[in-house]
Phi, psi and omega in degrees: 000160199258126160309147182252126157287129172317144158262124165300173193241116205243172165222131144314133154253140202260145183233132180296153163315166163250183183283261193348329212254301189288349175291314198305301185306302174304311176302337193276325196302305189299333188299304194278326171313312176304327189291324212269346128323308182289316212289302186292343180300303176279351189276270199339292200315068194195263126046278161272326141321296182294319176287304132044282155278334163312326196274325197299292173314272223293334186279328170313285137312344134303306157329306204266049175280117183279176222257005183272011172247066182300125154329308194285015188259294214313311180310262201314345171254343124002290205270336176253022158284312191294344166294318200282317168310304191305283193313001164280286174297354168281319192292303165293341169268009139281307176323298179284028147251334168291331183262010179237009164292118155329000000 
């Protein structure tokens, strides 16, 4: 049989922070900030690209719209439609009040 040796007995020494160790620390903090900056930097740019373009197109197309679609033409046969209705419906309600007078 194998003899058990005593286990010594050892202690920890606790050692005060150093400087270096809280320099350390703020720097890995600033570090990984940085990283997980560039990391949302690059996620985002796709993103911002694309509306970009999207905005590009739609302002394109808006230009090249041709010039025969004036609003204000549009108002104005709008407004001599709505004469031309009135002036219908005024006409049929006079007829079917004549023709339903005794």
């Amino acid at each position: 049989m194998t003899q058990r040796t005593p286990q010594s007995s050892q202690t920890k020494s606790v050692k005060p922070p150093s400087a270096g160790g809280g320099l350390g620390g703020a720097f890995g903090a600033i570090a990984m900030s940085v990283v997980a900056g560039v990391l949302v930097a690059a996620a985002i740019t796709p993103v911002v690209a694309l509306s970009g373009m999207a905005a590009t197109t739609a302002v394109d197309i808006f230009e090249k719209l041709p010039n025969h679609l004036n609003p204000r033409s549009s108002l104005k046969r709008r407004r001599s439609l709505q004469r031309m209705l009135m002036m219908f419906m005024r006409r049929s309600r006079l007829c079917t009040t004549r023709i339903a007078r005794p």
